[in-house]
N, C-alpha and C positions, 0 to 999 in steps of 0.2 A: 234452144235447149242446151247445146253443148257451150254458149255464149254462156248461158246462168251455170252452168258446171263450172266451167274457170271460173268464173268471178265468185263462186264460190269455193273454191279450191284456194285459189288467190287469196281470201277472208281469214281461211281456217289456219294458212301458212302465216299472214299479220300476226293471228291473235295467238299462234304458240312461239313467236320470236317475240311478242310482247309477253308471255309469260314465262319465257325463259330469263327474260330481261330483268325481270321483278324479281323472280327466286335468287337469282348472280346480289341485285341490289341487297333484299334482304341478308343475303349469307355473310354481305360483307360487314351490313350495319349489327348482324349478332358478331358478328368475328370483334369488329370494333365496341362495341358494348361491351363485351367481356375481357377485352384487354384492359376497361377504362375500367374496368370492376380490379382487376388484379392489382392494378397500380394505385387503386383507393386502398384494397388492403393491405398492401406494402407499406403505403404512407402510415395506414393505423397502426400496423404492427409496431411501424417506427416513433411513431410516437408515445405508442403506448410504454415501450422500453426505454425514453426519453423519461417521463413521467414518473418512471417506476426508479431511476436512477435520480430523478430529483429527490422522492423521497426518502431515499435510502439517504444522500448527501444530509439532507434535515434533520432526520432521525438525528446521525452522528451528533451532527451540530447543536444540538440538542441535548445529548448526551453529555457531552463537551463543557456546555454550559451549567446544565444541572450538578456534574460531578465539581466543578472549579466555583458552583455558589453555595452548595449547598451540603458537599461532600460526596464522599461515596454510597455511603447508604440509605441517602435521599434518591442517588435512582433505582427507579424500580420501570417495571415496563408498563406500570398504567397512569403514574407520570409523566411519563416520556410518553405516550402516546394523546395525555392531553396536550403537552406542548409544542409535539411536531403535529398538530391536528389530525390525527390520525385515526383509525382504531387498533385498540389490544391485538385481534388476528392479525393486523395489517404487519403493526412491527416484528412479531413471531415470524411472520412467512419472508419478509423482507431482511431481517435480519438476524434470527434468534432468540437463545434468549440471552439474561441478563451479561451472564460471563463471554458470551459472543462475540456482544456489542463491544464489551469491554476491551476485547482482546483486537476487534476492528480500528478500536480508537489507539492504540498501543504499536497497531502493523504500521501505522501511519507514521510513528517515530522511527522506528526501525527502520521504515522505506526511505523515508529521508536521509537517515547517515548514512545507509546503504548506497544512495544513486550518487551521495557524495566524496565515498571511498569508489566508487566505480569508476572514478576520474584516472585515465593510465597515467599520470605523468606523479599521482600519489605513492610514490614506492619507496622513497628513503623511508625506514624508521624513525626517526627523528621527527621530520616532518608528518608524515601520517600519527604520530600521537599526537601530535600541536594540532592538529587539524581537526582527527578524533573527538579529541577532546573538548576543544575549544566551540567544535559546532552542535555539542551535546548541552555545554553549560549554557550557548545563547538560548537554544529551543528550551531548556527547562525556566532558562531565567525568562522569555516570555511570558512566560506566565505561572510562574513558583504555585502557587494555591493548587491550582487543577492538578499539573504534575507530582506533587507531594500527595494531593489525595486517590490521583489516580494508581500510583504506584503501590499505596498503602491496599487499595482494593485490589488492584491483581496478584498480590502476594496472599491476601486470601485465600482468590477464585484460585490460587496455586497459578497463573497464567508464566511465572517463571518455572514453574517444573521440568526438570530434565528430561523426562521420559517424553515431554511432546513434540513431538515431529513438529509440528506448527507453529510452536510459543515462542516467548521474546529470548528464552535461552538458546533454542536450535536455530534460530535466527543470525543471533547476536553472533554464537559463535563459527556459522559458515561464512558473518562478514569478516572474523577476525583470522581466518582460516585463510582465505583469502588475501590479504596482510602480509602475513606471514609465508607462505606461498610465493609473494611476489616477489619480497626483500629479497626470499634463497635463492631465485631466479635470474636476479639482479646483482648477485655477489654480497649482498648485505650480512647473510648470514651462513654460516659454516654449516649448517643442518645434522649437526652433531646430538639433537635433540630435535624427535618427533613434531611436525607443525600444529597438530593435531594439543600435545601437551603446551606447546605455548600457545593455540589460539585461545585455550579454556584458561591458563593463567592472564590473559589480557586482559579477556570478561571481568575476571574475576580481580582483576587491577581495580576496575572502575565500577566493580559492582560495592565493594565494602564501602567506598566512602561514600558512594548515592543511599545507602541504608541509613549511612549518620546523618546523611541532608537531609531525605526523605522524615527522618527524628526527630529533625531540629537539631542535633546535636553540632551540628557546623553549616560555616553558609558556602555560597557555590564558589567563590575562590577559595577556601581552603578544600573543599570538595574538589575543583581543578588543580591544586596544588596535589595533593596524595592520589590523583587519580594518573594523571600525567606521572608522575617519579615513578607510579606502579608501570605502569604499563612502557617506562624506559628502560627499566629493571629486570623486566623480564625477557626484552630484547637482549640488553646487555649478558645474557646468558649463552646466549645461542651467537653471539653478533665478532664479526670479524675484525682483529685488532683496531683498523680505523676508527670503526663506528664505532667500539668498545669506548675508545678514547674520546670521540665527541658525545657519546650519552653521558660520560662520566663531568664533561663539562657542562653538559644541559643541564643535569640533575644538579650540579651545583648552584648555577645559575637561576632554579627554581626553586630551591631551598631556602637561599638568600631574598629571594622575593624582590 
């Protein structure tokens, strides 16, 4: 009798260290399940925002295209949504609407001469309006069509309006701000007039003769010629007898052609 008690005492102790053993096994194979669940939807997440940034890139490019074949008021957003394959809701939520897009396609000029004045070693006047300049005429001269009619539609949508914190003028003029900013800090200029009043006359150097290209009224080296003498000119206001004396050489030298 007391033989069959241990041997069954003995049984009862096996079969709850083989049930403990199992619950340990399972806790870990859920633990591990669910981490491999977390990191599937990590992966989805990531791709889904992969996905979501291709077609936002297409849209653009798209845009791009339709404005530089077809003009400005050939895009509309359910054109553009047959050509990025998309649908109508899709480009709304992705991107806006019509003057959005436009103003998307527009940041991307801006950002461009912007990461290119960002260069520290751009600080003489002189050279940053040669620079300025010259990397504004190649980007429109890539591709003259698109740029003329793109420009012709954001004066429309108003996308250079002053009052917008956002647009190509508030833009335009904290890169010119900036500019100017660095010359005074550098000795370039005497800062005997506000930075602020010469970064809006710089804009405004190379904003009048992009309206006559934009017209057709002149092409991009006479558009570089009065855009460049503009914007020497209005250094030469603020600028320290040296620099005085070599923008007074430069502008001749670019007047002579």
């Amino acid at each position: 009798m007391v033989g069959s008690f241990g041997s069954l005492v003995t049984c009862c102790a096996g079969r709850r260290q083989e049930l403990f053993l199992w619950l340990i096994k399972n806790a870990v194979k859920r633990a591990e399940t669910a981490g491999n669940g977390g990191n599937l939807q990590a992966r989805g997440q990531t791709t889904r925002l992969a996905n979501k940034e291709r077609r936002k890139a297409r849209i653009l490019s798209e845009a791009r295209n339709l404005i530089a074949e077809e003009g400005f008021d050939a895009l509309t957003i359910s054109e553009l949504a047959v050509r990025s394959e998309v649908t109508i809701p899709t480009v709304h939520n992705l991107l806006g609407k019509k003057n959005d897009i436009v103003l998307a396609v527009f940041r991307g000029l801006v950002d461009n001469i912007d990461a290119v004045l960002a260069e520290p070693d751009l600080v003489d006047p002189v050279l940053v309006s040669e620079v300025f300049i010259d990397k504004i005429v190649a980007l429109y001269g890539s591709d003259e069509v698109f740029y003329r009619a793109a420009f012709l539609g954001g004066e429309r949508l108003g996308l250079f309006e002053h009052e917008m914190s956002d647009g190509i003028f508030a833009k335009s003029i904290r890169v010119a701000e900036r500019l100017c900013q660095r010359a005074l800090d550098q000795g370039y200029l005497l800062g005997r007039i506000d930075s602020a009043l010469l970064a809006q006359q710089l804009f405004g150097a190379q904003r009048l003769p992009r309206q006559d290209w934009v017209s057709g009224y002149i092409d991009l080296e006479t558009y570089r010629q009065r855009a460049l003498i503009g914007m020497l000119l209005t250094f030469a206001a603020d600028a320290t007898p040296e620099l005085h004396a070599r923008i007074c050489e430069a502008v001749d030298q670019i007047a002579a052609g």
